[in-house]
Biopython code that builds the backbone (N, CA, C, O; Angstrom):
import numpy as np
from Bio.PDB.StructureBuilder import StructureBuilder

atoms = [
    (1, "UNK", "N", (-9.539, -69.658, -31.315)),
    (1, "UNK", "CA", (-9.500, -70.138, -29.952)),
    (1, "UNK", "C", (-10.555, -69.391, -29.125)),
    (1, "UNK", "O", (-10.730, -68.210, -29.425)),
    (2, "UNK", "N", (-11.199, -69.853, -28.242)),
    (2, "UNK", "CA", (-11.863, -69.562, -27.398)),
    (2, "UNK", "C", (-11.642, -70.175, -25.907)),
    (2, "UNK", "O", (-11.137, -71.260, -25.620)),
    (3, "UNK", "N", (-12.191, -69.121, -24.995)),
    (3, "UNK", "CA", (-12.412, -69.616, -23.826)),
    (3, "UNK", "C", (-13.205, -69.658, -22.897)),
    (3, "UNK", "O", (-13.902, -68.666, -22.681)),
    (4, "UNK", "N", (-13.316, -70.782, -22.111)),
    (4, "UNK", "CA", (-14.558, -71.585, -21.587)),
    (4, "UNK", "C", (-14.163, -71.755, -20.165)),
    (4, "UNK", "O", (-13.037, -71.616, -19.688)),
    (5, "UNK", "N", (-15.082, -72.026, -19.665)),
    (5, "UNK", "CA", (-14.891, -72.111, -17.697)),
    (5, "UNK", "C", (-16.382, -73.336, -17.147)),
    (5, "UNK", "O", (-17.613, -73.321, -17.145)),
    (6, "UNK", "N", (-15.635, -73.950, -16.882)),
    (6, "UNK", "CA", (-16.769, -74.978, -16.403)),
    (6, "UNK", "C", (-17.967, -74.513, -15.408)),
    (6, "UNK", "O", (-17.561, -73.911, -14.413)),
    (7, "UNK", "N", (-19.207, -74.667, -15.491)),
    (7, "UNK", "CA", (-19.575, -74.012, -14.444)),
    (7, "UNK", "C", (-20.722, -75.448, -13.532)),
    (7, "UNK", "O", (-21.699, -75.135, -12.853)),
    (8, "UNK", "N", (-20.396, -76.529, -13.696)),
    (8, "UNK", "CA", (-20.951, -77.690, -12.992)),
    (8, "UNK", "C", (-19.754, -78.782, -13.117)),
    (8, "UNK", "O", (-18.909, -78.906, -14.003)),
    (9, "UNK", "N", (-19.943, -79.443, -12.066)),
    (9, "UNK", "CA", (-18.499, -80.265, -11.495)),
    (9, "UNK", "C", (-19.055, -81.513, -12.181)),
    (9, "UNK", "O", (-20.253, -81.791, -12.111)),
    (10, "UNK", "N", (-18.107, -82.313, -12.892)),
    (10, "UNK", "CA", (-17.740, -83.985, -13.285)),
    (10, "UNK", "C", (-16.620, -84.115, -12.487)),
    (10, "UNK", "O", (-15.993, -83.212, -11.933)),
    (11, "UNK", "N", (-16.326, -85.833, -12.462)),
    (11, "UNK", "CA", (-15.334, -86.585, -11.766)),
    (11, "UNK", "C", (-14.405, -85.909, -12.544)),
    (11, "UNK", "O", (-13.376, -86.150, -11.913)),
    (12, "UNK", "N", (-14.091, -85.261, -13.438)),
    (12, "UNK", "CA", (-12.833, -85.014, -14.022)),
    (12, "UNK", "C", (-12.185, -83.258, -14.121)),
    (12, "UNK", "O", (-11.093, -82.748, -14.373)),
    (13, "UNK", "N", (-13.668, -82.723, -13.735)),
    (13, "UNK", "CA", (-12.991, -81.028, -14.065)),
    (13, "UNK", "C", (-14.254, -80.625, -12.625)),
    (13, "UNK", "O", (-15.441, -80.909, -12.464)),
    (14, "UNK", "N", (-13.189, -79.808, -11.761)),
    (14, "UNK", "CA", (-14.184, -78.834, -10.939)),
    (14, "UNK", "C", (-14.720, -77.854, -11.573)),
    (14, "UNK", "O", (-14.717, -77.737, -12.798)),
    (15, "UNK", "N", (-15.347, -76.887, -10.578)),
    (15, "UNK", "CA", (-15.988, -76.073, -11.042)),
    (15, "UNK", "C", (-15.114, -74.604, -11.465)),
    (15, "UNK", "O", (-14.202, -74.343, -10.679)),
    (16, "UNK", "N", (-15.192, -74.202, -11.942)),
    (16, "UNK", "CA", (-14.335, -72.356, -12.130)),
    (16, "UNK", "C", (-13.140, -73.063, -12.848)),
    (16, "UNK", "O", (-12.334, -72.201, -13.198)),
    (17, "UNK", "N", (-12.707, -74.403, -13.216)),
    (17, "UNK", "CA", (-11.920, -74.372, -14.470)),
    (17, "UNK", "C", (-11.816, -74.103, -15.641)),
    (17, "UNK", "O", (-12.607, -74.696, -16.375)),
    (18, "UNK", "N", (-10.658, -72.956, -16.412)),
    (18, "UNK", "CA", (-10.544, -72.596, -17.224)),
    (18, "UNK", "C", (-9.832, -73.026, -18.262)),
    (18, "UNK", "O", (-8.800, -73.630, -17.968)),
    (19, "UNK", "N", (-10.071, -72.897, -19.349)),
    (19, "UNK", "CA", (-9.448, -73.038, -20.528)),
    (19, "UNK", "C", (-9.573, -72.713, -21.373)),
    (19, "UNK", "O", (-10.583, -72.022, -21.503)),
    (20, "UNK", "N", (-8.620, -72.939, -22.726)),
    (20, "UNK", "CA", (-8.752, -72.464, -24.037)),
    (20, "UNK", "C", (-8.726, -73.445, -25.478)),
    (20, "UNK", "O", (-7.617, -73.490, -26.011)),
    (21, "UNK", "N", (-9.594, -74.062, -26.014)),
    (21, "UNK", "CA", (-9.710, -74.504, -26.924)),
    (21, "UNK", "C", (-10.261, -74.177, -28.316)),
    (21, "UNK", "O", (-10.661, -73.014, -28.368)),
    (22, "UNK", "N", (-10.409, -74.912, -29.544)),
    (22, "UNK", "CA", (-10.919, -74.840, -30.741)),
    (22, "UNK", "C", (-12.294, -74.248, -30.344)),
    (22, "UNK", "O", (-12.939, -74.516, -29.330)),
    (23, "UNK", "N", (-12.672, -73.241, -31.516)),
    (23, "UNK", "CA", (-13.775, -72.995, -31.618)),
    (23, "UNK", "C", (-15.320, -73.834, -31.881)),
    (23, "UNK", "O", (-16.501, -73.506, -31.763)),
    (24, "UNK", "N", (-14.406, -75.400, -32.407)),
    (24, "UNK", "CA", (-15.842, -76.447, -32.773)),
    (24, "UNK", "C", (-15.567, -76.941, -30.758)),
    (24, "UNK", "O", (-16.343, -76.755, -29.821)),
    (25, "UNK", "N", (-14.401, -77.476, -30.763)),
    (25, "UNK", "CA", (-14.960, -77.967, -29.044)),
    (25, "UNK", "C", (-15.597, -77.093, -28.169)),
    (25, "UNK", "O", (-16.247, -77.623, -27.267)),
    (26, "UNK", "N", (-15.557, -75.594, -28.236)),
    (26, "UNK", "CA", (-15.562, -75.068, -27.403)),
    (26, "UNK", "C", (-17.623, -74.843, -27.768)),
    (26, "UNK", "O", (-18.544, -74.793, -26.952)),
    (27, "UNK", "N", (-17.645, -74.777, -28.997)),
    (27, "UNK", "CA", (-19.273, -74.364, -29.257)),
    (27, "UNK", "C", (-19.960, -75.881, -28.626)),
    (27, "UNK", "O", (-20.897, -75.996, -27.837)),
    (28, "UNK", "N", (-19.275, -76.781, -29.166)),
    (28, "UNK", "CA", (-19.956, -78.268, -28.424)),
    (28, "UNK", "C", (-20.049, -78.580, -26.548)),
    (28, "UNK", "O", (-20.953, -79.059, -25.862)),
    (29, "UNK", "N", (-18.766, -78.090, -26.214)),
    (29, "UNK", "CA", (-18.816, -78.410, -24.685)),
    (29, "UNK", "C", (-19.933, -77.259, -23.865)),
    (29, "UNK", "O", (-20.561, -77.614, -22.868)),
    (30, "UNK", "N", (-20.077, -75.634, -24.548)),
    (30, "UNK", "CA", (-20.892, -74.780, -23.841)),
    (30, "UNK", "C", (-22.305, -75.430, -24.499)),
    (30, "UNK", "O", (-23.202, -74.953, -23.804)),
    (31, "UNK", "N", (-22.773, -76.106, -25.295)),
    (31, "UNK", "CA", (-24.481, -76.677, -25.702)),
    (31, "UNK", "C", (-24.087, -77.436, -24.756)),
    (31, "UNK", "O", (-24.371, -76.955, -23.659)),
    (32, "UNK", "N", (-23.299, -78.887, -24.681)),
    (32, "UNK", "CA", (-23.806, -79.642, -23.506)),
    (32, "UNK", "C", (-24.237, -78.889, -22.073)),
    (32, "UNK", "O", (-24.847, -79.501, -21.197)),
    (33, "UNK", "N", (-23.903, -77.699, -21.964)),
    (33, "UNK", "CA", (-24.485, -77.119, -20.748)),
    (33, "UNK", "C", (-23.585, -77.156, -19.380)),
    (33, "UNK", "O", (-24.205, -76.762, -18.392)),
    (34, "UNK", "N", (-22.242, -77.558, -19.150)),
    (34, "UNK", "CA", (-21.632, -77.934, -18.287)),
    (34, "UNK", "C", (-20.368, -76.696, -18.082)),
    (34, "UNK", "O", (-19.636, -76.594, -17.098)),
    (35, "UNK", "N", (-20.361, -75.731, -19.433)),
    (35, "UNK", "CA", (-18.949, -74.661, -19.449)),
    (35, "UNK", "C", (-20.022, -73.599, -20.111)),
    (35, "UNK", "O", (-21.247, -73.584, -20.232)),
    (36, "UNK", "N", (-19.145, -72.885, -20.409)),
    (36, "UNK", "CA", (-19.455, -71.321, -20.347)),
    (36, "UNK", "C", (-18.510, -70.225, -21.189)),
    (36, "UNK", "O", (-17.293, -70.172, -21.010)),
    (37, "UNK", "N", (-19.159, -69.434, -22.049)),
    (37, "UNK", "CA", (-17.997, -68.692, -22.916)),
    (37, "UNK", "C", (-17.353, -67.342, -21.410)),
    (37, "UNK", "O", (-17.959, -66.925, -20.423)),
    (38, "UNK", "N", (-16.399, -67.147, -21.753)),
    (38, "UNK", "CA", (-15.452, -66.204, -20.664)),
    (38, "UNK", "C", (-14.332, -65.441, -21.253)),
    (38, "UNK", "O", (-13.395, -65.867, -21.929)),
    (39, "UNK", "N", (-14.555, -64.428, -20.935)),
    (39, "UNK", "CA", (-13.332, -63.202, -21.616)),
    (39, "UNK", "C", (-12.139, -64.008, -21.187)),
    (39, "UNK", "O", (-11.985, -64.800, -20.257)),
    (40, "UNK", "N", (-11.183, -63.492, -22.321)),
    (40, "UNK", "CA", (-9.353, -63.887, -22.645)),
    (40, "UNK", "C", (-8.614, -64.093, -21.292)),
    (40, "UNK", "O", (-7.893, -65.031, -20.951)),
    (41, "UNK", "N", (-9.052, -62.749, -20.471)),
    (41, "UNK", "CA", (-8.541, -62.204, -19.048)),
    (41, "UNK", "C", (-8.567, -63.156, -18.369)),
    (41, "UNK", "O", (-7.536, -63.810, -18.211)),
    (42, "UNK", "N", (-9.732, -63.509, -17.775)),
    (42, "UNK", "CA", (-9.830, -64.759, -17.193)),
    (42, "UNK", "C", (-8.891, -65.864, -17.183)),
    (42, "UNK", "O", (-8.256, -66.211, -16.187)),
    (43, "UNK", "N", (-8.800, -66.611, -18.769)),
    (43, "UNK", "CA", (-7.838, -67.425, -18.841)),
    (43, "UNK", "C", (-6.164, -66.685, -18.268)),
    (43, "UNK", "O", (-5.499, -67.217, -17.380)),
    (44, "UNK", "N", (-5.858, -65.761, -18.795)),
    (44, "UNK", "CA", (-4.392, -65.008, -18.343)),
    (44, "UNK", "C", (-4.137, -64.562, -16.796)),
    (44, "UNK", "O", (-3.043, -64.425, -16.247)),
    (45, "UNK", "N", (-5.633, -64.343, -16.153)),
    (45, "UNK", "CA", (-5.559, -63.870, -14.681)),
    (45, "UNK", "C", (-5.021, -65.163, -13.763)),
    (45, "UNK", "O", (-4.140, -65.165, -12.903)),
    (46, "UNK", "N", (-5.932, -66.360, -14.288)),
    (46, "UNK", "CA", (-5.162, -67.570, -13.755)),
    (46, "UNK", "C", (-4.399, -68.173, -13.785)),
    (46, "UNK", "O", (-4.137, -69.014, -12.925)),
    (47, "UNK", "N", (-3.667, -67.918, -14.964)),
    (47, "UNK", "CA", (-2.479, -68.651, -15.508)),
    (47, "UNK", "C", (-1.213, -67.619, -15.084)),
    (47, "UNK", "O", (-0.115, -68.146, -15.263)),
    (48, "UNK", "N", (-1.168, -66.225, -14.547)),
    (48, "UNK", "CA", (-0.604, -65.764, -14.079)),
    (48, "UNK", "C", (-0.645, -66.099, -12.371)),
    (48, "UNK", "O", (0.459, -66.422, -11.932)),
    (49, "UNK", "N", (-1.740, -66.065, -11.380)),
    (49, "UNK", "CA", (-1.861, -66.632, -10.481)),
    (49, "UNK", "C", (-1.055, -67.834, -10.387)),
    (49, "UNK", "O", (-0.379, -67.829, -9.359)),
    (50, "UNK", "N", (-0.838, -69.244, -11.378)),
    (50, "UNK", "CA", (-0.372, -70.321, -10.702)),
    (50, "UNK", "C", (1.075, -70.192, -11.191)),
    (50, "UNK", "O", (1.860, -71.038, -10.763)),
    (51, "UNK", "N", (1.499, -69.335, -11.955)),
    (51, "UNK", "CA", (2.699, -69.614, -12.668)),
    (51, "UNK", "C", (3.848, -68.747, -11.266)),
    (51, "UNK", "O", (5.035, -68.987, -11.047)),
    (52, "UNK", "N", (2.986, -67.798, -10.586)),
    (52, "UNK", "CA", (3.851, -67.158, -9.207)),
    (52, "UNK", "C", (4.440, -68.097, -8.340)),
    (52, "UNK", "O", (3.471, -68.372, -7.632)),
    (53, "UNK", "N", (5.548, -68.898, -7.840)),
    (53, "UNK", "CA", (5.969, -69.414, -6.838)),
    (53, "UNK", "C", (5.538, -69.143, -5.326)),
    (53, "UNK", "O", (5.650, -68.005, -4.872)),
    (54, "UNK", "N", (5.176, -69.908, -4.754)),
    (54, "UNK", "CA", (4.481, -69.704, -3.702)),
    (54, "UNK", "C", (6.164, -69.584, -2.536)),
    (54, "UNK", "O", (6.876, -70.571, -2.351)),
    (55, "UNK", "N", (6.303, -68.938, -2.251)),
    (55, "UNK", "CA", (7.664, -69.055, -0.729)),
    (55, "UNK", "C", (7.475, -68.671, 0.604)),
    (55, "UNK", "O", (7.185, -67.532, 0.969)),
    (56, "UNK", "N", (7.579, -69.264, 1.039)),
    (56, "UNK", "CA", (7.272, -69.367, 2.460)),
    (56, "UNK", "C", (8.341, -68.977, 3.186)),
    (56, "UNK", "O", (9.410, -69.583, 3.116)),
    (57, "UNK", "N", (8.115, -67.692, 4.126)),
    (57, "UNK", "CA", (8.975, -67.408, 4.786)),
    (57, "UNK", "C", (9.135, -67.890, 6.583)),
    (57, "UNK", "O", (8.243, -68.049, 7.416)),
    (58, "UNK", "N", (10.570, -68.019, 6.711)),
    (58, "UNK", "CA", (10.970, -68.808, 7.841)),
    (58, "UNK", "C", (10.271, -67.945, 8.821)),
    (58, "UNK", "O", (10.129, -66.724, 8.754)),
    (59, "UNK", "N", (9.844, -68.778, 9.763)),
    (59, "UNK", "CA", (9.318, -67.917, 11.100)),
    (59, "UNK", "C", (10.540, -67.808, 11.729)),
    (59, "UNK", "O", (11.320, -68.755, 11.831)),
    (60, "UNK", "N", (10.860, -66.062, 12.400)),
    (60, "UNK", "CA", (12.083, -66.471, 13.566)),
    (60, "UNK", "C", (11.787, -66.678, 14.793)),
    (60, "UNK", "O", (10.581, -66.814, 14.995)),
    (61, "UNK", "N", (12.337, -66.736, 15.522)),
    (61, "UNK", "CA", (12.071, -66.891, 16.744)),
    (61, "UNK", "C", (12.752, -65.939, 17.602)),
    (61, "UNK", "O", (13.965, -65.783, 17.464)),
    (62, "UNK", "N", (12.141, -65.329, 18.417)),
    (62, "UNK", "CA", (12.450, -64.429, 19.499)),
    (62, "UNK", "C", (12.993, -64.511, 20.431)),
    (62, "UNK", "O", (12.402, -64.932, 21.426)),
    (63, "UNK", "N", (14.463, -64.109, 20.495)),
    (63, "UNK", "CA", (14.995, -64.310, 22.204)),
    (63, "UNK", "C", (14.812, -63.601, 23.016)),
    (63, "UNK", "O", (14.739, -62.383, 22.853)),
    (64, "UNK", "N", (14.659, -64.367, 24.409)),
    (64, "UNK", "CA", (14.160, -63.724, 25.513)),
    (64, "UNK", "C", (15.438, -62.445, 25.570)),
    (64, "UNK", "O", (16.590, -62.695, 25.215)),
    (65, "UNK", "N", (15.006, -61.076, 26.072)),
    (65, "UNK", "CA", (16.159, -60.027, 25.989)),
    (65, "UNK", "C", (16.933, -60.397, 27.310)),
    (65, "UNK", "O", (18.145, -60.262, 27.474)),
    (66, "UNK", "N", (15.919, -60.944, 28.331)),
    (66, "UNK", "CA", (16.451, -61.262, 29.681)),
    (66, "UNK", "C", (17.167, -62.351, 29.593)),
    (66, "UNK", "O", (16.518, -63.381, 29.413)),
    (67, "UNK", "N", (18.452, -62.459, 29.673)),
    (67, "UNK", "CA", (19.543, -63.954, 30.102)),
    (67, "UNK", "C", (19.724, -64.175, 31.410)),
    (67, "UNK", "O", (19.987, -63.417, 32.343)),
    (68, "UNK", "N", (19.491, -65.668, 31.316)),
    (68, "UNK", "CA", (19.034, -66.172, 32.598)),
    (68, "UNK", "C", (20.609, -66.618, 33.545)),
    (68, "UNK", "O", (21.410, -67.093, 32.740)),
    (69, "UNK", "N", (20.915, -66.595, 34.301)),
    (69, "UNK", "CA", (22.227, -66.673, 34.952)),
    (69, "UNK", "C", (22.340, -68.139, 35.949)),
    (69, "UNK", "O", (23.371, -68.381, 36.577)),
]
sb = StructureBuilder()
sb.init_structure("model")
sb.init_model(0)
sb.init_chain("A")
sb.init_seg("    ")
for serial, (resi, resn, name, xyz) in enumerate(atoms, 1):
    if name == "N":
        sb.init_residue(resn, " ", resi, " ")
    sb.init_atom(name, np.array(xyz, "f"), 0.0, 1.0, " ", f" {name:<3s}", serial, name[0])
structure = sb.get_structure()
């Protein structure tokens, strides 16, 4: 396995996408010129990045300390 990172955009993959495939796809897709060989890390740095749940915390809201009469 190897891994590859696109480094020019098609209708189908942006740019800085990563992945990991066979060593024959991966030698064929970096000659066409469009990806790029890239350390292991890479692939694991991102795949840890999206696998985190994103949560959004509630805004509170502040009461006035002064009560109005």
């Amino acid at each position: 396995m190897k891994t590859i990172k696109s480094v020019k955009a098609t209708k189908n993959i942006e740019v800085g996408t990563v992945k990991r495939v066979g060593e024959k796809e991966a030698d064929s897709e970096v000659r066409g010129g469009y990806w790029k060989y890239v350390p292991k890390s890479e692939w694991k740095g991102e795949k840890k990045v999206e696998e985190q749940p994103k949560v959004e915390k509630p805004v509170k809201e502040k009461k006035n300390a002064k009560n109005s009469k």
